[in-house]
C-alpha positions in Angstrom: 14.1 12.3 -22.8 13.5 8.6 -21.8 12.5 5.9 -24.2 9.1 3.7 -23.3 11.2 1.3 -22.9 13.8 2.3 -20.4 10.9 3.7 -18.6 9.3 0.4 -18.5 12.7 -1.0 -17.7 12.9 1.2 -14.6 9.9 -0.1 -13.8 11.1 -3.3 -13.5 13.7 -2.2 -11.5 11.1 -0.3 -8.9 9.6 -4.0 -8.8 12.5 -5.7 -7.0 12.5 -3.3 -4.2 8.4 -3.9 -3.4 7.7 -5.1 0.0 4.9 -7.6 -0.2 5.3 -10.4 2.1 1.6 -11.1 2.5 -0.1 -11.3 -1.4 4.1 -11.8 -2.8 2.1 -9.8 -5.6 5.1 -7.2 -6.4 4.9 -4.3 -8.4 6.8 -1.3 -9.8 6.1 2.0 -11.4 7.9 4.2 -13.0 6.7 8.4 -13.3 7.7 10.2 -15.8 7.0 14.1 -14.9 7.6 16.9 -18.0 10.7 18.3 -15.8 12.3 14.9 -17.4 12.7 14.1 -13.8 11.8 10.3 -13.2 10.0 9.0 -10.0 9.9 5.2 -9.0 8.1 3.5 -7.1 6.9 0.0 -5.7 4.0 -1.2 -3.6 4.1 -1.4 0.2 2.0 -4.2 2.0 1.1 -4.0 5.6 -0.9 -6.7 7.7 -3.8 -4.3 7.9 -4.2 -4.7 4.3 -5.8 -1.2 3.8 -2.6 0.8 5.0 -1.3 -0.9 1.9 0.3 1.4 -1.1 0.2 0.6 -4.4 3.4 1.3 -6.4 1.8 3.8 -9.0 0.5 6.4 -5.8 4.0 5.6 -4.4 5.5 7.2 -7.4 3.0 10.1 -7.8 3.3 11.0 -4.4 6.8 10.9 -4.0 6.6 13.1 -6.9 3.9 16.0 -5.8 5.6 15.7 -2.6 8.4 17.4 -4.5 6.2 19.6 -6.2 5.8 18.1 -9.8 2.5 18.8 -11.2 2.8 18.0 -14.9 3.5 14.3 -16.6 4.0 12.5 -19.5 4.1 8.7 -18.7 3.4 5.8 -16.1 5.3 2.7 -17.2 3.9 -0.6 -14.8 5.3 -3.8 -14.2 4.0 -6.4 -12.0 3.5 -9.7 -11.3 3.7 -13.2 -8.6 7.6 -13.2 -6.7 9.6 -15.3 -9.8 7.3 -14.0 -12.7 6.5 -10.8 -14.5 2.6 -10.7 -15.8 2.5 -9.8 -19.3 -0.1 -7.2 -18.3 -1.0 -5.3 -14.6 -2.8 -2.3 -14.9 -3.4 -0.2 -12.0 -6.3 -0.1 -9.4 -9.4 1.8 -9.1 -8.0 4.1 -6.3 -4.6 4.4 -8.2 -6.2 5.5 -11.3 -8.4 8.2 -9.9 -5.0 9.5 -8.4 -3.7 9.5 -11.9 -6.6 10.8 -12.9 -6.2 13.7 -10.3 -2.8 15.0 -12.3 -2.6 13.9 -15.6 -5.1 14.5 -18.7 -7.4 12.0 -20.4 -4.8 11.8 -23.0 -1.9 10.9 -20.5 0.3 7.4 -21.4 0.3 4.3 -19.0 2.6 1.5 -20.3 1.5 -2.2 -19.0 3.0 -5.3 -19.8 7.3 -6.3 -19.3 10.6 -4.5 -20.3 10.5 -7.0 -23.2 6.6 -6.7 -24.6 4.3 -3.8 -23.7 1.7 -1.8 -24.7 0.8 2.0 -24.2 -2.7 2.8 -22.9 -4.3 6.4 -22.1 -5.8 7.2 -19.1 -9.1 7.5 -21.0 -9.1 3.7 -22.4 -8.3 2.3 -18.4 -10.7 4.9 -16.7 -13.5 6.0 -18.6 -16.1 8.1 -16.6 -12.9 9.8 -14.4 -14.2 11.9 -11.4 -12.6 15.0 -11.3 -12.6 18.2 -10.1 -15.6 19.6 -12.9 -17.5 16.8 -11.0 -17.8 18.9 -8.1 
């Protein structure tokens, strides 16, 4: 099983390879799915900002692509080209992906591979839409 912290340092690691030329905002995530199988990912800018991906739907697609369905952490690292933020928590649109997957209860790690906090999905979104919504 991997440690928070080596899951927030692969994180980190998912950082370095972000492509983000235009905001030189760079993040990485780091999936964690119940197989024990560990998916990375880092956002993806494009000059049409909307066809932008954020790091955390890069990892959780990358990982339904392969058909994982069940999770047990997001570790996130982010921060300006030269400096990791202490704390970046994920978007609106990427939440309501997590939200899609993973239960209320579900462990998002924010902050550095040095100082970070866990989170549940609950405390960072709420009033989730989900599929008893419809």
């Amino acid at each position: 099983m991997i440690d928070d912290k080596t899951l927030m340092e692969e994180a980190q690691k998912a950082r370095g390879r972000s492509y983000s030329p235009y905001s030189h905002f760079r993040v990485g995530a780091a999936l964690l799915a119940k197989s024990g199988k560990l998916y990375t990912g880092c956002n993806i800018e494009n000059a049409a900002y909307s066809a932008t991906v954020c790091a955390e739907r890069t990892a959780f697609f990358k990982a339904v692509s392969e058909g994982e369905r069940e999770f047990e952490a997001l570790a996130i690292v982010g921060g300006k080209e030269g400096e990791t933020s202490d704390f970046c928590a994920p978007c609106g649109v990427c939440r309501q992906v997590i939200a899609e997957f993973c239960p209320k209860h579900f462990k998002i790690l924010l902050g550095n591979p040095e100082k970070f906090e866990a989170y549940t999905l609950e405390a960072l979104l709420p009033f989730s839409f989900t599929e008893k919504d419809l």
